[in-house]
C-alpha positions in Angstrom: 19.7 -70.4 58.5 21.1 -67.2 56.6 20.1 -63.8 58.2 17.7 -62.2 55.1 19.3 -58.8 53.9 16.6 -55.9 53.9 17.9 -53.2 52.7 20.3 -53.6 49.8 23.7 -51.5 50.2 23.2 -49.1 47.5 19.9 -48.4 49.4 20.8 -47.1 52.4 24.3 -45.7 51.8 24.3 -41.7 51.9 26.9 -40.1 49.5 27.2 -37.0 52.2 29.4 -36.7 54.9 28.1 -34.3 57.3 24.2 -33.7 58.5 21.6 -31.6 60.7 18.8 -33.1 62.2 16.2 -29.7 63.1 13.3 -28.9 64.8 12.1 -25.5 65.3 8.9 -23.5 66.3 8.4 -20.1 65.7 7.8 -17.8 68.1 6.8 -14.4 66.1 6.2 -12.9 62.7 9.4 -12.1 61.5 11.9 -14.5 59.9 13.7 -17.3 62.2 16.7 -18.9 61.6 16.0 -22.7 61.9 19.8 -23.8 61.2 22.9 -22.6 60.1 25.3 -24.4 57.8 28.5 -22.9 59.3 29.8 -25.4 62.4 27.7 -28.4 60.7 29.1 -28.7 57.3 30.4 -26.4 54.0 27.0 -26.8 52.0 24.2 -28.8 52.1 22.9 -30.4 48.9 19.4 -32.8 50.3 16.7 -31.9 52.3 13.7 -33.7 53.5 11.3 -31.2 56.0 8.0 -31.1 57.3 5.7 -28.3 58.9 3.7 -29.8 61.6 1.7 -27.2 62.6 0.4 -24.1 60.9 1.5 -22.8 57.0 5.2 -21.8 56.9 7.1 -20.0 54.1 10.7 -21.5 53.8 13.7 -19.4 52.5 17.4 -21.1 51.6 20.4 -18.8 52.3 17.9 -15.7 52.7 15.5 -14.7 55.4 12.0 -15.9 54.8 9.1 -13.4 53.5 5.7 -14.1 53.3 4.2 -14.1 50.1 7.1 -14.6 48.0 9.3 -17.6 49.9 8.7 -21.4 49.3 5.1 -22.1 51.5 4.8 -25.3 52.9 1.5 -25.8 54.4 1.1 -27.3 57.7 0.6 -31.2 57.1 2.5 -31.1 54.1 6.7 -31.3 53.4 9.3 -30.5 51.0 12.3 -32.5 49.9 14.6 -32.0 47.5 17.6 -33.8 46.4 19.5 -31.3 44.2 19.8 -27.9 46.1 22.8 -25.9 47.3 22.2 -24.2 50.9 25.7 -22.4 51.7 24.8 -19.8 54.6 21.4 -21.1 56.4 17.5 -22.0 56.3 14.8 -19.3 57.4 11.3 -19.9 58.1 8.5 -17.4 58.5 5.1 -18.0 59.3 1.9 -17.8 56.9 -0.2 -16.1 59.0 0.7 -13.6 61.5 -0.3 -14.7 64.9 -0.1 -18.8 64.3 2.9 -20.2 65.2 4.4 -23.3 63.1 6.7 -26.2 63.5 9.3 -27.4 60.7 11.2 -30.8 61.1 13.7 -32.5 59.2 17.5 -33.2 57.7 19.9 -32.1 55.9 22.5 -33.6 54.7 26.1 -32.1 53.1 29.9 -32.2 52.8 
């Protein structure tokens, strides 16, 4: 009996060399760095992220500002498959007072 192939090669293989897996709650109202790219990789070019809990606002190679960064809001996520992140990602949250979770990966060279 021949083993059944799920996933076709093409499928799963991942063009990038170097990743971060991240998981971070904020603990205030001012900006947090959630990774850096320096010690994981040069750049990063995919992401895929959630917020868990509570509204976020999402900032790439900045810090974060409410009211004028990327806002996720809590339930929802973001991915995108053609970015550039060269220094680090920032969250911030929403609304002062409610803290938030963001998940996800990154993946670079």
């Amino acid at each position: 009996m021949t083993t059944p192939q799920w996933h076709e090669e093409a499928r799963t293989w991942q063009p990038y060399s170097k990743h971060v897996a991240f998981t971070h709650t904020t603990t205030g109202n001012t900006a947090e760095t959630v990774f850096t790219v320096a010690g994981n990789a040069e750049y990063f070019q995919k992401i895929s992220l959630i917020c868990e809990t509570n509204d976020l606002y999402i900032e790439f190679d900045g810090d974060a500002v409410q009211g004028s960064s990327l806002k996720v809001p809590a339930g929802e996520g973001y991915s995108d498959t053609n970015i550039y992140i060269g220094t680090k990602l920032s969250v911030i949250v929403a609304a002062d007072g409610s803290n938030g979770t963001v998940r996800g990966i990154a993946w670079g060279r």
